[in-house]
C-alpha positions in Angstrom: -177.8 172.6 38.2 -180.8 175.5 37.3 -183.0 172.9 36.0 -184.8 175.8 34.1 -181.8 176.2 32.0 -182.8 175.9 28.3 -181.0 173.2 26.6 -178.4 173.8 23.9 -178.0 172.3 20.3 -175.0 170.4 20.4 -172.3 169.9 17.8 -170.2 166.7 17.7 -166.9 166.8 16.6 -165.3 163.3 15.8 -162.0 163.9 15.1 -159.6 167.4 16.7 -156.2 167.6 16.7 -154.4 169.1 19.1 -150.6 169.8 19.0 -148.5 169.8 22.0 -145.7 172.0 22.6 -143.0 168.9 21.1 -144.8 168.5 18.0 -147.1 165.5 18.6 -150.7 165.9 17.8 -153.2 164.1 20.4 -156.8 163.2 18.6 -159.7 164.6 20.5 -163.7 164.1 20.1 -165.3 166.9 21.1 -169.1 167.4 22.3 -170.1 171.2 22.3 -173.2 173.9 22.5 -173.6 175.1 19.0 -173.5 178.2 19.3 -170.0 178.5 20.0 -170.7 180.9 23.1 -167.9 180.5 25.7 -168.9 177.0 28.3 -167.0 175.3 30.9 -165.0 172.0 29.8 -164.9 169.1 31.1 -161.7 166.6 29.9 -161.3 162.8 29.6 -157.7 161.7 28.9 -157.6 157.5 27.9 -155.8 155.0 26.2 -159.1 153.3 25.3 -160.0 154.5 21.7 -162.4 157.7 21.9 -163.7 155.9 18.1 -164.7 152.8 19.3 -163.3 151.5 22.2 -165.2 153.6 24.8 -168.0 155.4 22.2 -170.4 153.6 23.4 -170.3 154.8 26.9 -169.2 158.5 25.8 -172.6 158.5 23.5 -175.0 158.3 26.9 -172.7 161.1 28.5 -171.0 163.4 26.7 -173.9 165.4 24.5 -175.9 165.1 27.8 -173.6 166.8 29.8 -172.7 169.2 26.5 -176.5 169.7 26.2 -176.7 172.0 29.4 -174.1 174.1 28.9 -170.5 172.3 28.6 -167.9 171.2 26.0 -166.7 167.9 26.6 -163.1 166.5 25.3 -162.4 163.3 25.4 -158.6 163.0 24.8 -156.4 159.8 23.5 -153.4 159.3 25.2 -149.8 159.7 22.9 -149.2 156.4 21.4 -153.4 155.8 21.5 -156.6 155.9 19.1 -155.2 158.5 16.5 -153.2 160.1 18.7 -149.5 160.4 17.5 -146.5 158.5 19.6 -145.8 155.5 21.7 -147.0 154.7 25.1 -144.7 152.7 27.1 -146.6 152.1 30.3 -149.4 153.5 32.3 -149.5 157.1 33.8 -146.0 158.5 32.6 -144.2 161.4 33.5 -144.9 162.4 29.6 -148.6 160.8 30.1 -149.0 163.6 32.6 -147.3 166.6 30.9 -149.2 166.1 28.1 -152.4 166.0 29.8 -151.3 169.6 31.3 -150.7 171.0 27.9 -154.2 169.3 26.7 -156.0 171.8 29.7 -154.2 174.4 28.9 -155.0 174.6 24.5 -158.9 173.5 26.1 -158.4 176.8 28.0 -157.4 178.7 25.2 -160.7 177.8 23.0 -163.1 180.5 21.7 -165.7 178.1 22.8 -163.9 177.8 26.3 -164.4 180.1 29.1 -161.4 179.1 30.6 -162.8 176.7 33.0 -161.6 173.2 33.0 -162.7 170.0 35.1 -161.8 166.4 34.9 -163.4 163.1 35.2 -162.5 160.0 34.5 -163.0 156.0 35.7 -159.9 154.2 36.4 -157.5 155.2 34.3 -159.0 158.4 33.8 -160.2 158.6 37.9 -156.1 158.0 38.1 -154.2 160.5 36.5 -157.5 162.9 37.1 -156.1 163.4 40.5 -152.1 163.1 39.5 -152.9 166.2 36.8 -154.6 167.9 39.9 -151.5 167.4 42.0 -149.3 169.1 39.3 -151.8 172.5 39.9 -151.8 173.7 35.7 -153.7 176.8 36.1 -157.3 176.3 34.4 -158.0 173.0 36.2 -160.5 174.1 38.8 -162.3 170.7 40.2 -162.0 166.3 39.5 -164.3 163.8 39.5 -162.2 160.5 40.5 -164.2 157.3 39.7 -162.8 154.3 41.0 -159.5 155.2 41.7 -156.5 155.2 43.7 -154.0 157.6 45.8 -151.8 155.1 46.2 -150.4 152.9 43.1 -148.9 150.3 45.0 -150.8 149.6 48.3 -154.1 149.8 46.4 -154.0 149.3 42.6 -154.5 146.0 40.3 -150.9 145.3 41.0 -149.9 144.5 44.5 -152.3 144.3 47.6 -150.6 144.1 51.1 -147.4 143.6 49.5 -148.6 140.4 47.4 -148.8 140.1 44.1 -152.4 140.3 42.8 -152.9 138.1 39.8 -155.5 140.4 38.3 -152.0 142.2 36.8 -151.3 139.6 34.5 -154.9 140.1 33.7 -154.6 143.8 33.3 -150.9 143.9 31.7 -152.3 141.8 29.0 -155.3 143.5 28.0 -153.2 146.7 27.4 -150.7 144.3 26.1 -153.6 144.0 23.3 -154.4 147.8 23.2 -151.1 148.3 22.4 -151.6 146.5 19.0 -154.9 148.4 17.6 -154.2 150.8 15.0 -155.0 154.3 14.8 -158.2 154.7 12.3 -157.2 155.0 9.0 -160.2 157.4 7.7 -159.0 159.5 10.6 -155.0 159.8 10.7 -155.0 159.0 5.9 -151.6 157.0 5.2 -149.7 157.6 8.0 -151.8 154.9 9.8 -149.4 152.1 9.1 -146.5 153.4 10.8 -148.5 155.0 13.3 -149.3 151.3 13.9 -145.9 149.5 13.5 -144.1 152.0 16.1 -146.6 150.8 18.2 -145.8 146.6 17.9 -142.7 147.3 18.0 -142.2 150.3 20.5 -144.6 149.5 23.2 -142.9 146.6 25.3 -143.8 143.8 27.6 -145.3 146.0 30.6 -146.0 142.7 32.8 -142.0 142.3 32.6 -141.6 145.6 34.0 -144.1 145.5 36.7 -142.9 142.4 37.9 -139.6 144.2 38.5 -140.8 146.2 41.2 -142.0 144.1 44.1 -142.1 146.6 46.8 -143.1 149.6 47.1 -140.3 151.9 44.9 -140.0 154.6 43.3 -141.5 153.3 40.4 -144.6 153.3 42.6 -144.7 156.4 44.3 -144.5 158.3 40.8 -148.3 158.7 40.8 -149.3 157.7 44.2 -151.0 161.6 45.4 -150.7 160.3 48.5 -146.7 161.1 48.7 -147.8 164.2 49.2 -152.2 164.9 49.1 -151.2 168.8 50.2 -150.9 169.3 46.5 -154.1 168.8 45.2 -156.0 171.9 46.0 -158.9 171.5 43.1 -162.3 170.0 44.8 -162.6 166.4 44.3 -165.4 164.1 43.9 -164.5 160.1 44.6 -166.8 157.9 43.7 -166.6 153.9 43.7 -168.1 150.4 44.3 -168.2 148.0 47.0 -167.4 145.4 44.3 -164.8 147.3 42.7 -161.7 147.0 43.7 -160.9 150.5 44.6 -163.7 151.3 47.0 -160.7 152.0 49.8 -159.7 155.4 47.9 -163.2 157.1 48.5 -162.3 156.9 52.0 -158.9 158.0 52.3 -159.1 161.0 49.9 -161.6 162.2 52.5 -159.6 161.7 55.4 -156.8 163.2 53.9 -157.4 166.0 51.1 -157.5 169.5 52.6 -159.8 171.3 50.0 -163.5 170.8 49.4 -164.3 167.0 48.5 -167.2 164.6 48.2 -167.1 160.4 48.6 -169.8 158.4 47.4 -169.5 154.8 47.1 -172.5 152.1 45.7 -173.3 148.8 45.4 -171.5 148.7 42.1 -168.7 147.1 40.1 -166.0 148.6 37.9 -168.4 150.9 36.3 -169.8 154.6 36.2 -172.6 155.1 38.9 -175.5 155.5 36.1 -175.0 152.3 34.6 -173.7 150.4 37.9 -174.5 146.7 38.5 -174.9 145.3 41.3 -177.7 148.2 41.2 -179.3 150.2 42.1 -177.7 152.2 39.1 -178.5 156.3 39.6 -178.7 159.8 38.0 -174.6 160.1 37.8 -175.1 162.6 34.9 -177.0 164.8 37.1 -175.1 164.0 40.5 -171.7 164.9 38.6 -173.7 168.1 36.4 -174.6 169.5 39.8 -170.9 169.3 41.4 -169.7 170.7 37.9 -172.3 173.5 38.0 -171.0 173.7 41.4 -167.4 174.4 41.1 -167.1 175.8 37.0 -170.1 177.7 36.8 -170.2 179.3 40.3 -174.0 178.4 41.0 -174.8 176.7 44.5 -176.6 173.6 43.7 -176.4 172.4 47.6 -173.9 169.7 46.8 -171.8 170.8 49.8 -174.1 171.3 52.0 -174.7 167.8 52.1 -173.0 165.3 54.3 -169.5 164.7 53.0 -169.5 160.8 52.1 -172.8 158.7 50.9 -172.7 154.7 51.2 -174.9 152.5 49.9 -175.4 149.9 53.0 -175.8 146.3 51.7 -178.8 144.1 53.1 -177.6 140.3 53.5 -177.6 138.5 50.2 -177.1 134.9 48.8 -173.6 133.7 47.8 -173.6 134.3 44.1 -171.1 134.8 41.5 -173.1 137.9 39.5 -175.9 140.3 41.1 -177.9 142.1 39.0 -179.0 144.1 42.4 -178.1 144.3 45.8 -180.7 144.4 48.5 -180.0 147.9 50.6 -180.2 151.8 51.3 -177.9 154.6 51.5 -176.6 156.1 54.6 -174.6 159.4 54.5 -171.8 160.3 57.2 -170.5 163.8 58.0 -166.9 163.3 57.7 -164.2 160.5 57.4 -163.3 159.1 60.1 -167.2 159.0 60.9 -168.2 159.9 64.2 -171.0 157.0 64.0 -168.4 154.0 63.8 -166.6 152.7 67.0 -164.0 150.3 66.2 -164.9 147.0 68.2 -162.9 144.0 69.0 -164.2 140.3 68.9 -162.0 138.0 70.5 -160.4 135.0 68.6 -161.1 131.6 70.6 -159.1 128.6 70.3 -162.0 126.1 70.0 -162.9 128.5 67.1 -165.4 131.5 68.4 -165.7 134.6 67.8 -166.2 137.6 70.3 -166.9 135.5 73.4 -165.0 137.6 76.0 -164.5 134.1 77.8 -163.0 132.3 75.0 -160.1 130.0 75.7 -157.1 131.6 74.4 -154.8 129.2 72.9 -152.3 128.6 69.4 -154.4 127.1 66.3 -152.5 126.0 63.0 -153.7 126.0 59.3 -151.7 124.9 56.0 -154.1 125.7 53.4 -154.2 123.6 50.3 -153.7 125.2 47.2 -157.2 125.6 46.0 -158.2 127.5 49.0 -159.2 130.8 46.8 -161.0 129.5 44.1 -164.5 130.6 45.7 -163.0 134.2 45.7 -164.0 135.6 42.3 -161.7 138.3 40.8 -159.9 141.2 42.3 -161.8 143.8 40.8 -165.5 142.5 39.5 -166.5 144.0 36.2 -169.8 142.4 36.8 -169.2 139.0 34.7 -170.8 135.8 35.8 -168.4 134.4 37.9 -166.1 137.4 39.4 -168.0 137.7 42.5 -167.6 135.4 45.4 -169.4 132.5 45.8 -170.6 130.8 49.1 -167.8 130.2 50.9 -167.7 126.9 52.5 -165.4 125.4 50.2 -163.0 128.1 51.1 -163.0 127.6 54.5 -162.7 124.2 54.7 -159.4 125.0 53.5 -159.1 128.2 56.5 -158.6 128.2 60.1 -162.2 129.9 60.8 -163.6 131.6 63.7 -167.4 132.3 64.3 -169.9 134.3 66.4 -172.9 132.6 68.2 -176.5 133.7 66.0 -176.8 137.6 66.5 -179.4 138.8 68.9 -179.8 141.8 67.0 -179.0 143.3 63.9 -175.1 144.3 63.0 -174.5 147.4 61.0 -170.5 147.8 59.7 -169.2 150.8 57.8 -165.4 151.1 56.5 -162.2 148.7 57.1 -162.3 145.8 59.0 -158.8 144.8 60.5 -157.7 141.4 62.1 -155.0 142.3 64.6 -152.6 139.2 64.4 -149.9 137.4 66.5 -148.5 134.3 64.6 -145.4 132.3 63.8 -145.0 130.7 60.4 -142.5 128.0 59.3 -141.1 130.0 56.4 -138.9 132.6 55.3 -142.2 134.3 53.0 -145.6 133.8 54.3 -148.8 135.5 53.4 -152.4 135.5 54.7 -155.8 135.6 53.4 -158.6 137.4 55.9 -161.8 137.1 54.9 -165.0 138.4 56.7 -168.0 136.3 56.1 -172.3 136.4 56.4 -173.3 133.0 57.5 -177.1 132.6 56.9 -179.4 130.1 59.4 -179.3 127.6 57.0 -175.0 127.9 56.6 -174.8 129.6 53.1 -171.8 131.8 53.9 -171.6 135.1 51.9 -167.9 137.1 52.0 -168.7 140.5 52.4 -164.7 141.5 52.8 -161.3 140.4 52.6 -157.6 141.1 53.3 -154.3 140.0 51.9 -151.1 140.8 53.7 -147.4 139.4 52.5 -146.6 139.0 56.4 -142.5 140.3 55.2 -144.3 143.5 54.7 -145.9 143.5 58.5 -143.9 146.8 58.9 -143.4 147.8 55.9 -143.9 147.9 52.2 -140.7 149.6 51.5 -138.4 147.6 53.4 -139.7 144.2 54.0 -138.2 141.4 55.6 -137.6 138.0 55.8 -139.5 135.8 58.4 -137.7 133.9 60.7 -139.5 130.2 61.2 -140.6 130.2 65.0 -140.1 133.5 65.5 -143.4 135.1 66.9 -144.4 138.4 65.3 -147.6 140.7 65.2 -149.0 142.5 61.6 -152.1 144.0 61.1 -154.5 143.0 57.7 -156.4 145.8 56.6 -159.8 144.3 54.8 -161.6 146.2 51.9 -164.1 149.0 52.7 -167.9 147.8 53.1 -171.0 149.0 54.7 -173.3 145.8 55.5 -175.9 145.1 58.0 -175.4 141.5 59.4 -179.3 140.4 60.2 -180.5 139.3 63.6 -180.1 135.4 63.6 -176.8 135.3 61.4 -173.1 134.3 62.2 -170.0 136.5 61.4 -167.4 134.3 60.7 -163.6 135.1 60.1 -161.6 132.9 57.4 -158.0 132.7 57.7 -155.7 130.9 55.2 -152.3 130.7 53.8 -152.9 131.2 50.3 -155.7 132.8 47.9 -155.5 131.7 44.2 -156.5 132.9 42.2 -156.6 136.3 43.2 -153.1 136.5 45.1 -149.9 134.9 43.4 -149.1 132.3 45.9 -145.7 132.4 48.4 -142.7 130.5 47.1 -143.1 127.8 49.7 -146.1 125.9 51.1 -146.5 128.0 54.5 -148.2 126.9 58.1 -148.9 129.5 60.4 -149.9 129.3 63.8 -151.9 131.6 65.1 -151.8 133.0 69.1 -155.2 133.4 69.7 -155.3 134.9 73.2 -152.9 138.0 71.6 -155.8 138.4 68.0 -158.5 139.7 67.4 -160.9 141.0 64.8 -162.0 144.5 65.3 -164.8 145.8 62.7 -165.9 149.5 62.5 -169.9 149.0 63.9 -171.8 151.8 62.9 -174.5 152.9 64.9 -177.8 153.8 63.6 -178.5 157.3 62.9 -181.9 159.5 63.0 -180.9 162.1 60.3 -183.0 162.8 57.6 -183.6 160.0 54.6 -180.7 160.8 51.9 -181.5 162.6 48.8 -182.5 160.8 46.1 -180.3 160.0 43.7 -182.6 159.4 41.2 -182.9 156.9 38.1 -179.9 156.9 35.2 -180.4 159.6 32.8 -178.7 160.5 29.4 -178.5 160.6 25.6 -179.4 158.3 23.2 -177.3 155.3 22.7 -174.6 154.8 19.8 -175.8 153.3 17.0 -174.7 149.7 16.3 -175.1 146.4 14.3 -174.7 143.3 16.4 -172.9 140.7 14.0 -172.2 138.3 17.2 -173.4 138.6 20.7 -170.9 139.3 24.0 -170.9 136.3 26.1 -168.7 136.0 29.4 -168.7 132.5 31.7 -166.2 131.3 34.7 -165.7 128.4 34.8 -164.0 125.8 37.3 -162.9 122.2 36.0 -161.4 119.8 38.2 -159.6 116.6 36.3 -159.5 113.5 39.1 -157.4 112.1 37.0 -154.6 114.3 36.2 -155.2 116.1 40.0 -155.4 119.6 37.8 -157.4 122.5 39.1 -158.3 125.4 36.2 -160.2 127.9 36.4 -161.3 129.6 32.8 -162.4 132.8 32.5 -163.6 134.0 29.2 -164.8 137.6 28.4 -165.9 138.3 24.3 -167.3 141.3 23.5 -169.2 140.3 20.5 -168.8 141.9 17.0 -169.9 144.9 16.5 -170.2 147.4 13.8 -170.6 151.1 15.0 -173.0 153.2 12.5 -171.3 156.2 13.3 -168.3 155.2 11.2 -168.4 152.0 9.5 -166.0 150.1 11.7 -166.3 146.3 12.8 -164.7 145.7 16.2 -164.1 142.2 18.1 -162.2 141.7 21.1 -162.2 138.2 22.9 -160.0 137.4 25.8 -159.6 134.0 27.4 -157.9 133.5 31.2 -156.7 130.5 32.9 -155.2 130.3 35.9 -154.6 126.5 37.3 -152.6 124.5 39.8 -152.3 120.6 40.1 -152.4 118.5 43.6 -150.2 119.5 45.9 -147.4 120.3 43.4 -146.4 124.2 44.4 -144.6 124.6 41.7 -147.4 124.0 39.3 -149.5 127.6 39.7 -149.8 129.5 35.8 -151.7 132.1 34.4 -152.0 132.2 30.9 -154.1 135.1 28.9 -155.1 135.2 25.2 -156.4 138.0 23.5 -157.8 138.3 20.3 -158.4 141.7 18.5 -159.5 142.4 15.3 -160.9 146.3 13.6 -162.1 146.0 10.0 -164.0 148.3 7.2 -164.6 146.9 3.6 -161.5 146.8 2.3 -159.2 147.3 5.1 -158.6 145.1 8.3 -156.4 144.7 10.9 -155.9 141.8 14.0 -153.7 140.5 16.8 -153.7 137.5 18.9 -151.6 138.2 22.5 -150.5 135.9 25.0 -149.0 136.1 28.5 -148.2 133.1 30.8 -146.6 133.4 33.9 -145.4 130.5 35.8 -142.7 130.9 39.0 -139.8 128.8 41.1 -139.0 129.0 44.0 -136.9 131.9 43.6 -137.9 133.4 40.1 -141.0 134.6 38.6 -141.3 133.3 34.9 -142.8 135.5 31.8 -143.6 134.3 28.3 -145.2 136.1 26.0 -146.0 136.4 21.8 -147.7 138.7 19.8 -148.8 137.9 16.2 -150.3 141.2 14.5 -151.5 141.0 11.2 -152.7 142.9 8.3 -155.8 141.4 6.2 -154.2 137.9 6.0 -150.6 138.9 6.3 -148.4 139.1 9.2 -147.3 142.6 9.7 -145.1 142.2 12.8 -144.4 139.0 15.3 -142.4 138.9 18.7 -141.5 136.9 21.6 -140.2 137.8 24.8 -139.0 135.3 27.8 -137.7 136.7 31.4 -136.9 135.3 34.5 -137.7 137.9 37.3 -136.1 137.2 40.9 -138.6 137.4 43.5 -138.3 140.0 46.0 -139.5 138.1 49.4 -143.0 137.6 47.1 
């Protein structure tokens, strides 16, 4: 970016419709120069309410960005905000045509040039890279934040072929966007049926995701991975070590063919420039000078720096919430990096770890069914409580394995991988890697973990059945991290056979022995470099913040209760937004969502996950709520879904439903 540029006056336009070529009209805000002079556009396409439900983080960025020489369009989905029609589940066939037909009326603006990129996080980092695989003409670069290429093998729903409870989680907090109306000083009267075709037209999405256990077709719609060679557009991937898509960054640069740049932080499930764990940075500027870059032609030297950027992680003290993580960035040239050797540490049967004399040997483990609890949440959206905490509970549950103190510093970068040879005494078996800093004083930090349904050793396609006794080998792939391990520490590997409450459990209480002579670990040691320091990235930079009245204050806990009496295990995870009134248009928002997930003694058939969500959007003299809830429970050979929904307008109800399934499981 010329930093000399003059900036421009910008105009903010709340509420744009565009129509599509089938007659539905999305709803668009739009941040522009004002002096209507051709710019470059970047697009945003969400389901999460461009009025309220993500204003608050579009206020920072988009007149920023619009400020220096851009229009910025943040779109809602069909079926979303004030956008016309119904969305029926995430990242559609129609979800993606429309986003196509949304670049190309951008395109056709008098205050476009004809230029579009796109940007997104999650959601948006998602079907940023799907539109780009579809190739519509004026999309010339992506920014991807915190994203996947693969919707099955690395998404909220399934990891390593096991069901990751983080979906119940996810299917019913769009379960509650789904009941938000459109804004009635936006859309006028049609609001209410707007509204209703949404509670009634939306469905159970937790029903249908449970349907598809392996990796379908279902799944592969929307996985760029089927085939990368289509996205030719540059792409920037960008993610967290605490997120839980940090493994994307590194396969998109491995595998896409065109120009691309990785970058992945300390942080959560958040934009880079207001990242926790910190340190936050400059994203505005970072993604301004690949935009500048790639829709305004000028050479800001973003490619001419190394390809991928990591933020390596000092050592630091179990705890579930970091404000900041201890560290410093490290930039490799390429993916696979030529500075990481895969190394193998041994697995011992009197329980070391990389002793090339270990006695080899078989070791058992049943896990109880708390082993998990310590493990936080798949994806941490930096709550108290989501992270990991120390680990020693855990593994008094795991088969463990441990190195002698280090002599000398460890530095790892990318995916560990515990290469396994085993028998198991059931039909469905899974297993629970975890990688693990063990301070002088034995407070034991996880710095990475793996899950692995062992029926999908081979594959995630066609899985199948264990037979008890049998001995078999499968590889567990661990999350991405780069962490230094300091002189005087243990690395410790945690094995168990379950992880709840972050993997849905098997159908049977498993023991698997483990062949230790024919395992190992093997983590990618990175070797320190002399290049020069990294850029800075600088300090977090934008517009002024949106304009709101606090009526009640956010508050989020975790917490774990154990009842001696009863023998019940619960862990209660509670995430309220506060109330809010947003000055920019006189609307009171709440959202407040409670999970619990719990298990009792030994009883395997006793595992649930119940979520409640309460919503409510208000103005004087208009007002709107819901209350959803999910709970899942499961047999031995069915997965069990309730669910209600109770929407309601001032006092009265305006729609109520039930649902009930029973799902057979699918070697899960």
């Amino acid at each position: 970016m010329d930093q000399r540029s003059p900036l421009h006056e910008v105009i903010e336009e709340r509420h744009v419709e565009i129509p599509l070529p089938d007659g539905c009209i999305l709803a668009a805000r739009i941040w522009r120069p004002a002096d209507g002079a051709p710019v470059p556009a970047i697009f945003e396409f969400l389901p999460y309410r461009k009025g309220d439900g993500t204003l608050a983080r579009d206020a920072v960025r988009a007149p920023y960005i619009a400020a220096r020489g851009y229009a910025y369009v943040r779109v809602d989905l069909r079926g979303t905000g004030e956008s016309e029609g119904l969305m029926t589940d995430e990242y559609t066939a129609q979800e993606l045509q429309d986003a196509c037909d949304v670049i190309a009326w951008i395109a056709a603006q008098d205050w476009c040039d004809g230029g579009v990129g796109m940007v997104g996080i999650s959601w948006g980092g998602f079907n940023g890279l799907q539109v780009a695989a579809l190739q519509p003409p004026a999309l010339k670069a992506v920014v991807s934040i915190a994203s996947t290429d693969d919707r099955y093998a690395d998404d909220v729903h399934y990891m390593g072929g096991t069901m990751v409870v983080d979906q119940i989680s996810w299917a019913s907090h769009m379960f509650a966007i789904n009941t938000l109306a459109p804004d009635p000083d936006l859309v006028g009267d049609k609001w209410r049926d707007m509204w209703m075709e949404r509670l009634t037209g939306s469905g159970l999405w937790l029903e249908n995701w449970a349907k598809h256990q392996r990796r379908d077709e279902f799944w592969k719609h929307g996985s760029v991975c089927e085939d990368i060679s289509r996205i030719k557009v540059p792409v920037y991937a960008v993610s967290g070590w605490a997120d839980g898509y940090c493994r994307t960054v590194f396969r998109l640069m491995e595998s896409l063919e065109g120009p691309k740049k990785g970058l992945v932080g300390p942080w959560s499930h958040k934009y880079p420039h207001i990242g926790v764990p910190g340190p936050a940075i400059d994203w505005n500027g970072e993604e301004l000078r690949w935009w500048d870059q790639w829709l305004k032609g000028a050479d800001t030297g973003i490619m001419e720096e190394p390809q991928l950027r990591l933020y390596m992680q000092d050592h630091a003290e179990p705890a579930s919430y970091y404000a900041h993580r201890d560290g410093y960035w490290v930039e490799e040239p390429s993916w696979p990096s030529p500075n990481v050797t895969r190394t193998g540490f041994a697995l011992g049967a009197d329980g070391s770890l990389g002793r090339d004399d270990a006695p080899g040997g078989a070791r058992e483990i049943f896990s109880p069914l708390g082993t998990g609890i310590a493990g936080g949440k798949w994806c941490s959206y930096a709550n108290p409580g989501d992270q990991p905490v120390d680990q020693r509970r855990d593994d008094a549950g795991s088969m463990v394995f441990e190195t002698a103190p280090l002599d000398a510093p460890v530095e790892i970068a990318g995916d560990t991988q515990l290469e396994l040879t085993f028998t198991v005494d059931q039909p469905v078996a899974q297993v629970a890697a975890r990688l693990v800093d063990v301070a002088p004083d034995g407070a034991a930090t996880r710095v990475s973990y793996g899950l692995l349904n062992l029926t999908h050793r081979d594959s995630h396609e066609s899985p199948e059945a264990l037979v008890p006794g049998e001995v078999y080998t499968a590889t567990v792939p661990f999350k991405h991290v780069a962490q230094t391990f300091r002189a005087g520490h243990r690395l410790r590997l945690g094995i168990s056979t379950s992880y709840f409450p972050i993997a849905w459990p098997a159908p049977e209480p498993v023991t698997l022995r483990v062949d230790t002579a024919a395992s190992r670990l093997v983590l990618p040691v990175r070797a320190k470099t002399d290049g020069p320091v990294p850029r800075d990235l600088g300090t977090p930079q934008g517009a002024a913040p949106m304009e709101k009245d606090v009526l009640a204050p956010a508050h989020a806990d975790w917490i774990v209760t154990e009842d001696l009496g009863t023998g019940e295990t619960r862990v209660t995870a509670t995430d309220d937004s506060g109330t809010i009134r947003i000055a920019d248009n006189g609307l009171t928002t709440a959202i407040k969502t409670v999970e619990t997930y719990s298990f009792t003694g030994t009883d395997w058939r006793s595992f649930r996950g119940h979520v409640v969500t309460d919503v409510a959007h208000s103005r004087e003299g208009w007002g709107i709520s819901s209350r959803t809830e999910t709970e899942m429970t499961a047999t031995a050979t069915h997965f069990v879904i309730k669910a209600r929904l109770v929407a309601k307008e001032g006092e009265a109800i305006a729609h109520e439903q039930e649902w009930s399934c029973e799902i057979p499981r699918d070697l899960a």
